[in-house]
C-alpha positions as a printed Julia matrix, in Angstrom:
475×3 Matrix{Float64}:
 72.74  -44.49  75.08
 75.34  -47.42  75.23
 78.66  -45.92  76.76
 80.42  -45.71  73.35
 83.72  -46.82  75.13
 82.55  -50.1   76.03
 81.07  -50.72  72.93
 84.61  -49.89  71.06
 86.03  -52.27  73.41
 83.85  -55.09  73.16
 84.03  -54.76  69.13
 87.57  -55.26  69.08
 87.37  -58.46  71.7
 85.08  -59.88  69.53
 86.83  -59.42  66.32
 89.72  -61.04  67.74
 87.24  -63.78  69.25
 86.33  -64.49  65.88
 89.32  -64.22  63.62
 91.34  -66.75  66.56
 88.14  -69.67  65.33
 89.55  -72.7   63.43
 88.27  -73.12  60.8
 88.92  -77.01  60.74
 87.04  -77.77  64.25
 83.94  -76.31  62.68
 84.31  -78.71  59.81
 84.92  -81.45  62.08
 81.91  -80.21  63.97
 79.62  -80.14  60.77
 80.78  -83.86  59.55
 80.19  -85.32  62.83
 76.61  -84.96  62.14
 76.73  -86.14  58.63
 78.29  -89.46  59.65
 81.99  -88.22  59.12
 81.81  -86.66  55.81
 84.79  -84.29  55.43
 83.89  -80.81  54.25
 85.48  -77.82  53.23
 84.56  -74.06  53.76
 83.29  -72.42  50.97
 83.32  -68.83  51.37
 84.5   -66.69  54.38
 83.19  -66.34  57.64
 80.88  -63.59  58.66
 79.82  -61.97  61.93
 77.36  -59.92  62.98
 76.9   -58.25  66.07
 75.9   -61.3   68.01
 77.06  -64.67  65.73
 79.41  -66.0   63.25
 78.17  -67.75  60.71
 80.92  -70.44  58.77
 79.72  -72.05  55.53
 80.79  -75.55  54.66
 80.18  -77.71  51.98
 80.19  -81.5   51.26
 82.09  -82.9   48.7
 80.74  -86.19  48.59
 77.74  -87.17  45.82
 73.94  -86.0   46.77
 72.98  -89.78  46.28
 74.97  -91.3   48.78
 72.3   -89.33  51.8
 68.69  -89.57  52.44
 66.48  -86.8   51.02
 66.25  -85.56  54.57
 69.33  -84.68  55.2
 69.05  -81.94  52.99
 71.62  -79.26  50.99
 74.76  -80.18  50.61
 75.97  -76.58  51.82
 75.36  -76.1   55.49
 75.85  -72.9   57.56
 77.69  -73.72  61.26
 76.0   -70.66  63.51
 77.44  -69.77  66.5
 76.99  -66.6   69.11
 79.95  -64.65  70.7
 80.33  -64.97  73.67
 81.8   -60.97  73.7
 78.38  -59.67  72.43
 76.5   -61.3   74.9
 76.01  -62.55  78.52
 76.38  -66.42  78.94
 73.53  -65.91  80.78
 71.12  -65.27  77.69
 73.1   -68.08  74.9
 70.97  -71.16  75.58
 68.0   -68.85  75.85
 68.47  -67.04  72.4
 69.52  -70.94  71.19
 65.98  -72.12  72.81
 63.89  -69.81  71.1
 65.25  -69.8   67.97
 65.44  -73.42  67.34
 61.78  -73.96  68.42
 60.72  -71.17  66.38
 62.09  -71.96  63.15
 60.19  -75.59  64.18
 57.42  -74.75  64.84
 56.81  -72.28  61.32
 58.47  -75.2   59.28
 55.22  -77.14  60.69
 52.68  -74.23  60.48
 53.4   -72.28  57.83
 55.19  -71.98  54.33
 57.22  -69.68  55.19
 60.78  -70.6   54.06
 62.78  -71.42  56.88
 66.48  -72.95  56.85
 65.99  -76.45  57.47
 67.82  -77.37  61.11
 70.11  -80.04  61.15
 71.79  -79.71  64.44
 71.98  -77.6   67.56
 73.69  -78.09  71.19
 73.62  -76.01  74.2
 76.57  -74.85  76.38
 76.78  -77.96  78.52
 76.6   -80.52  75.41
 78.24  -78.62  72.76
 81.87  -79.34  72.03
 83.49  -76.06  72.95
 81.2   -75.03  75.9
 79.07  -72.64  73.2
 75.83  -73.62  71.31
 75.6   -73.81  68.04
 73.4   -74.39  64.91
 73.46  -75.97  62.24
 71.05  -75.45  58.89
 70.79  -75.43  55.28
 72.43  -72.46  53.55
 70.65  -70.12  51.85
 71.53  -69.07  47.99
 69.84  -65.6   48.49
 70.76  -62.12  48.0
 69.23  -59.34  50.22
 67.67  -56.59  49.0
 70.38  -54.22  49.18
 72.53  -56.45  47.08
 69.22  -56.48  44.28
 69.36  -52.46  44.08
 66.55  -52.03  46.58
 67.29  -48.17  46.77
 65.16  -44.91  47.53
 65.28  -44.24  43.86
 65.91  -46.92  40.76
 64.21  -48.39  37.72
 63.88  -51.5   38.88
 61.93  -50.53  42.41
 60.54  -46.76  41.18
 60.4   -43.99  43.51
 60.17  -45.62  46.88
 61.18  -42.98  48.91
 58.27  -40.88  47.63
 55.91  -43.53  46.76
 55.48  -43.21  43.29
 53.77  -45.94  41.62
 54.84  -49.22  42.12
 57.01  -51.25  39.71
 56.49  -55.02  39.05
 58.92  -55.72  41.02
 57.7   -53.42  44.38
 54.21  -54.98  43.76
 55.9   -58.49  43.75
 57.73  -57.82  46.92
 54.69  -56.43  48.77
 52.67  -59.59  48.03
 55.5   -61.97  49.29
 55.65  -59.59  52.47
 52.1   -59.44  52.89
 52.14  -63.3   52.89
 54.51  -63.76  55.68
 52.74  -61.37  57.56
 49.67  -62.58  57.1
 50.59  -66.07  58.04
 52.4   -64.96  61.29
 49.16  -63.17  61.9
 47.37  -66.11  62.17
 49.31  -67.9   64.85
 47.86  -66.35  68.12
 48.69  -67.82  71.41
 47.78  -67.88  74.84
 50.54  -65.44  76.51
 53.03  -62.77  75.93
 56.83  -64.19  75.75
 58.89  -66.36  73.41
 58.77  -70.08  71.94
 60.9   -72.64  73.51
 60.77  -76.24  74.65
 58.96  -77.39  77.95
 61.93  -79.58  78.59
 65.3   -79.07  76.52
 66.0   -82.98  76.62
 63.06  -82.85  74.33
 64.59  -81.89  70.62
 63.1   -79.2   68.68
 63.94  -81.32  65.72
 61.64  -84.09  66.51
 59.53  -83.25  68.43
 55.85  -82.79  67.97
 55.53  -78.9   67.14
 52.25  -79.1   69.73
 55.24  -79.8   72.52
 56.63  -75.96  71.64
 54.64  -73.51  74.01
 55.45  -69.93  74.74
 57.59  -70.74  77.8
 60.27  -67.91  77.97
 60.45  -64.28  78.48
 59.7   -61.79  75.42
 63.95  -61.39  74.57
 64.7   -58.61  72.58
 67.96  -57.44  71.88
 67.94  -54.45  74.63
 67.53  -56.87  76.9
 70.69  -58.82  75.95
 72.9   -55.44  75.83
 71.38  -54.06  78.9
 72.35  -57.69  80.43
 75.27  -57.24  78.96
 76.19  -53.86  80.31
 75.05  -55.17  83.89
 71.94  -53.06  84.15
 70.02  -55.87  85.16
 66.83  -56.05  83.02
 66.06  -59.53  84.33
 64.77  -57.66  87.52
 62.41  -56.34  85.04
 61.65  -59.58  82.52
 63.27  -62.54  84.65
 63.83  -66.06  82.55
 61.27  -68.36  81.67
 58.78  -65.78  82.57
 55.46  -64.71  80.24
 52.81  -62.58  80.21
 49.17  -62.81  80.13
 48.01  -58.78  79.44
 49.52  -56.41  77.28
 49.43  -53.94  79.87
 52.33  -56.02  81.38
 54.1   -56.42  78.51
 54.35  -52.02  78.11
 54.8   -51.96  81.44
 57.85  -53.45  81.0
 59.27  -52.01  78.06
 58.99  -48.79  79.93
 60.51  -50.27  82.41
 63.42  -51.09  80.61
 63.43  -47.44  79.08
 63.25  -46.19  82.74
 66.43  -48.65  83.83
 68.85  -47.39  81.22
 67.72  -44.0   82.03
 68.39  -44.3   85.51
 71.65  -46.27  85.37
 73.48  -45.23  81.7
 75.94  -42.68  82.65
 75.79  -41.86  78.43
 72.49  -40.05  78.17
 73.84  -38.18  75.02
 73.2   -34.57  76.43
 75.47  -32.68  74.32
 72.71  -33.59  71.78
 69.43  -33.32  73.81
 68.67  -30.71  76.6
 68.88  -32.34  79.8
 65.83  -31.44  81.46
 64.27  -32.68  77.99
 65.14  -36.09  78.33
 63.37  -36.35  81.92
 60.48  -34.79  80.15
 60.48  -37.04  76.91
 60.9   -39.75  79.63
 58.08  -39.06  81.66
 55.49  -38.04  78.91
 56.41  -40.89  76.32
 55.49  -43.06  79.18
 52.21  -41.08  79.75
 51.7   -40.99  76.33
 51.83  -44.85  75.33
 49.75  -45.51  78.28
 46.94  -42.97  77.95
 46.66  -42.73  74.29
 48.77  -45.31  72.27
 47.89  -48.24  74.17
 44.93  -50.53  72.92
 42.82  -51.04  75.98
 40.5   -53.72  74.36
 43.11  -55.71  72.81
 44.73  -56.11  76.7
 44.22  -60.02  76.81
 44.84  -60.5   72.85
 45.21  -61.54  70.28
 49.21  -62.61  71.15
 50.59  -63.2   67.68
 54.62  -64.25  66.84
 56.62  -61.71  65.52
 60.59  -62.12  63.8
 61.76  -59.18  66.15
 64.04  -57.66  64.01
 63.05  -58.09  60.22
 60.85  -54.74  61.01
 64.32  -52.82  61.24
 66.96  -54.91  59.37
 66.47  -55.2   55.81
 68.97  -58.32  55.67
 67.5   -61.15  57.37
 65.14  -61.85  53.99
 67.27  -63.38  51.57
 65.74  -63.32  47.49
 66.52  -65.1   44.41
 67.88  -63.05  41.34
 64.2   -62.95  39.86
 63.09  -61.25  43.39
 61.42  -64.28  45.02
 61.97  -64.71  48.66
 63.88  -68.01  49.19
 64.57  -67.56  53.25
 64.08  -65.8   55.99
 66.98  -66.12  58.72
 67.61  -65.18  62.71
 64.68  -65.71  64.36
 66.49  -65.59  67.19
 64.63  -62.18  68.89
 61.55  -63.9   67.52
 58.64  -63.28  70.54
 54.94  -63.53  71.02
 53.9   -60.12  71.3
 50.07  -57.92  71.85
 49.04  -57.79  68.07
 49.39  -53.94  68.26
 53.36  -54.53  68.42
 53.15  -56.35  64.77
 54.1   -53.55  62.54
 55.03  -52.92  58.7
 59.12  -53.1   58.27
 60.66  -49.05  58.6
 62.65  -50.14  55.52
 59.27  -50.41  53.2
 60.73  -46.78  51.59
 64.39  -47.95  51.39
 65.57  -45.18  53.83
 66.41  -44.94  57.0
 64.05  -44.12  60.49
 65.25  -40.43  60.17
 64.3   -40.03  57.05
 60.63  -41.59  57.85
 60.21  -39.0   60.28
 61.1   -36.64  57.44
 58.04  -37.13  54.92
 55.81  -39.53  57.06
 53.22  -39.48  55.15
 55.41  -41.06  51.79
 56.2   -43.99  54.47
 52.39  -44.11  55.29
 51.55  -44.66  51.53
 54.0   -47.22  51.29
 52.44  -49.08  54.11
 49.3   -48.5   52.49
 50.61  -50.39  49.51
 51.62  -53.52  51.35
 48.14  -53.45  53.94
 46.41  -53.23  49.92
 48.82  -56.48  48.95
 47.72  -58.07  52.92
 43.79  -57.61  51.44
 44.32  -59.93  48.8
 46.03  -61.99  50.76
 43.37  -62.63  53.54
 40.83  -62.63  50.59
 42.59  -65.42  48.66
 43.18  -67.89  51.44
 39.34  -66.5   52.45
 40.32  -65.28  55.84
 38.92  -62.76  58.05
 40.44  -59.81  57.4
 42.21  -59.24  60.72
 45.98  -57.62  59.57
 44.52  -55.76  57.2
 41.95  -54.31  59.67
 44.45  -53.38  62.49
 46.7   -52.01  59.84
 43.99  -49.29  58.55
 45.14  -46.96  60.89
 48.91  -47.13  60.07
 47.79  -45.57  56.56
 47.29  -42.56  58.49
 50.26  -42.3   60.71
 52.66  -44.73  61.35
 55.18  -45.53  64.52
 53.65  -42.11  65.98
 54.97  -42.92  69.31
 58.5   -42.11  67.8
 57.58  -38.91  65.95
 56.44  -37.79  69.21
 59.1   -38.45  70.74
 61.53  -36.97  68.33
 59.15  -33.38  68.44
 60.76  -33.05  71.87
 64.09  -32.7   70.8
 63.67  -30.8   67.63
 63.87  -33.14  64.85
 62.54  -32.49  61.48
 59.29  -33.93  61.73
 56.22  -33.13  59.58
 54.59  -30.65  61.22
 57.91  -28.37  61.02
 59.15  -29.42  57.62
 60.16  -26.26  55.58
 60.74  -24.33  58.47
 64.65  -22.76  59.02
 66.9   -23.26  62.11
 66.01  -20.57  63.56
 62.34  -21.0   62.74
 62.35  -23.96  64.23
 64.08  -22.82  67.6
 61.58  -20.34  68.03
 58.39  -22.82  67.53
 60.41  -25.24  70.23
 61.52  -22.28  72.8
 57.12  -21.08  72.33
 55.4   -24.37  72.34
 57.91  -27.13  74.17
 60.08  -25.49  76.62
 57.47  -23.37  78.7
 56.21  -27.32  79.21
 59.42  -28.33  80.58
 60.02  -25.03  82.95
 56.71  -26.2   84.76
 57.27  -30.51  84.97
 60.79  -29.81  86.13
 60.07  -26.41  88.68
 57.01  -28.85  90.4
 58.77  -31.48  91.6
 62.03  -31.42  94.03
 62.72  -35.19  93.4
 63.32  -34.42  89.47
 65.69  -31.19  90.12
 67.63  -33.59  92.18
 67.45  -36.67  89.65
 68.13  -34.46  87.05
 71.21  -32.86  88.6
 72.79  -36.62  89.22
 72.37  -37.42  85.67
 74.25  -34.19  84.65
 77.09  -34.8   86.86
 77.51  -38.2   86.05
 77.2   -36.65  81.92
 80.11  -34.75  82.75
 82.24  -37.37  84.45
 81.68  -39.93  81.35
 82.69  -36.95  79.03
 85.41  -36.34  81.26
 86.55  -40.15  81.1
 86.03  -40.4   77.48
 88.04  -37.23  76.35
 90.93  -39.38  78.54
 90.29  -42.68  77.18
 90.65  -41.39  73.26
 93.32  -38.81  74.27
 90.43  -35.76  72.67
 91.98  -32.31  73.61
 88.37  -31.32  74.27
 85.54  -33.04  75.8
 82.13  -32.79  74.71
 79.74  -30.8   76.43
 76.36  -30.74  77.66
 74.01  -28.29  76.04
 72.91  -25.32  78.56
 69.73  -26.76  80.37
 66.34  -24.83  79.98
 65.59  -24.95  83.33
């Protein structure tokens, strides 16, 4: 895990990054490209982990611009420099822009219109920026999307659906359905072929997948200089799938080598070489979709499966945007998968009663079947989905079994119970990987020393009187 430390650290430089912004150059930045017309901010800055987002608005009448200039409310979007390596700013920029282009040209999903972006060397400041329409939307958090309500029903146990779930599912099932449908050549992520070519005018046919798949643990790992561009360099795609999970495992298998946090006063050290090594032989042997190995690629958002905020609704529930496309990436079509959110809970909690989450993804892969059979396509989501009735993200349950979550299979059991199914079925397994190989003893006994050297430095750096302390090993 991230050295929490560093991540403390690079919070508080980034708040101050953001609170020292003025909040008159960004208006003066917005205006320039709206021939001079002075605006005002409208409601307060916000920041994310990665951007700041500033709102302005235009005083001056709607009739004095051409229709295509758009709202009159604009968001100015720009990403912190603290959160992430200058390395990756233009590339997150790239993508993004010619994403948001090219579904504004291929499908109906709503997109912020663009009106503006720069990179580092042409932007005022030295950062890039966007510029686009402002959404009026609420998320669903803010419309009582909860595990339990009148408006939504039961969602945490799937109870039967409510107008309003039922309305939801059918506006998700569209977007997915629609993403589904653009398939492409190679693994990786939009961008432009040259960037003095503008994703705002150019012909969408000119946007190609031409960068690397970038995900956000790829940015932090950049950013904590573990080097993951050894493992997905720039500008680089894929043509199998079986090099796309080779590097994700890759990337698992980097911070695993070279995070000093591996959080063993939570999980038994010899367990995390074994989750390591099996997860890996796990997604390859069984999880992986041999025939699908050269396709179909399709575009995913990247981080709409795990963050409920980046679809924005109207009071009435209709979806009016979808925003920060930004880890958007062309992906194997086994990697597009129903939002862990569907139940309003949280990944813990799906891991908890699986099989409520299943029936909740069966509910939207029902809504996806209409969908295909309206716009009379094959039905190709809907079909890859099937299994995901069954048992969803499986790869993480299994992992979780390991380390002696409640999962499923164990629910109902007590502590102790639960100790004595792990110290019968899981560590006998771990005794054997870790007693037949010499090379993991000795990798094993590195990462515990350097475990208790970061707990030593952290019990100094937040003056603890105690530091934590690694669980007793099995082996």
């Amino acid at each position: 895990m991230r050295s929490q430390m560093k991540t403390d650290e690079i919070e508080a430089e980034r708040d101050r990054w953001v609170a020292a912004l003025s909040d008159s150059d960004i208006c003066r930045l917005a205006s320039s490209f709206r021939d001079g017309d002075p605006c005002t901010i409208f409601q307060p800055r916000q920041n994310g982990a990665f951007n700041v987002c500033f709102f302005v608005e235009f005083k001056s009448p709607w009739q004095r611009w051409d229709p295509g200039v758009g709202s009159s409310h604009w968001v100015v979007r720009i990403p912190i420099p603290i959160s992430l390596p200058k390395i990756l700013l233009d590339e997150k920029t790239e993508i993004e822009v010619a994403t948001m282009r090219y579904l504004s040209a291929k499908t109906t999903i709503p997109i912020p219109r663009v009106h503006a972006y720069s990179f580092s060397d042409t932007a005022p400041n030295g950062l890039p920026f966007i510029i686009m329409d402002y959404v009026d939307g609420h998320s669903l958090k803010d419309l009582g999307f909860k595990s339990i309500g009148e408006t939504w029903g039961s969602l945490i146990f799937a109870g039967p659906q409510t107008a309003a779930a039922k309305h939801l599912h059918r506006q998700l099932a569209d977007v997915y359905v629609q993403l589904r449908q653009l398939e492409f050549p190679r693994i990786g992520a939009l961008g432009l072929r040259s960037r003095d070519v503008s994703a705002l005018t150019c012909n969408p046919q000119e946007i190609t997948v031409c960068n690397r798949p970038l995900a956000i643990d790829i940015a932090l790992q950049e950013l904590d200089g573990l080097q993951p561009g050894n493992i997905f360099p720039p500008r680089k795609t894929l043509s199998t799938a079986r090099e796309f999970v080779d590097g994700l495992l890759g990337l698992a298998q980097n911070k695993l080598e070279k995070e000093l946090d591996q959080g063993m006063d939570e999980d038994e050290p010899a367990s995390v070489l074994y989750a390591a090594h099996h997860f890996k032989r796990f997604v390859l042997d069984e999880w992986l979709d041999q025939s699908a190995d050269q396709g179909p690629f399709t575009l995913i958002h990247g981080d709409m499966e795990n963050v409920i905020s980046n679809l924005l609704f109207d009071k009435d529930y209709n979806l009016v945007g979808i925003v920060d496309w930004e880890w958007s990436r062309v992906v194997p079509v086994q990697f597009m998968v129903p939002p862990i959110w569907l139940n309003a809970s949280q990944l813990d909690f799906v891991l908890l009663i699986q099989e409520k989450y299943n029936k909740q993804v069966g509910y939207l892969r029902a809504a996806i079947q209409e969908v295909e059979k309206t716009l009379g396509l094959l039905p190709h989501l809907s079909s890859e989905w099937a299994p995901l009735e069954q048992w969803c993200h499986t790869a993480i349950v299994y992992w979780d079994l390991i380390f002696r979550k409640l999962v499923p299979r164990v629910r109902g059991l007590t502590e102790e119970q639960r100790d004595q199914q792990h110290e019968k079925e899981v560590v006998p397994r771990i005794k054997e990987f870790m007693e037949g190989s010499e090379e993991r003893q000795a990798f094993l006994e590195r990462k515990i020393q350097q475990q208790m050297e970061y707990f030593e430095a952290e019990k100094e750096h937040y003056g603890n009187k105690t530091r934590r302390r690694i669980i007793k090993p099995v082996c």
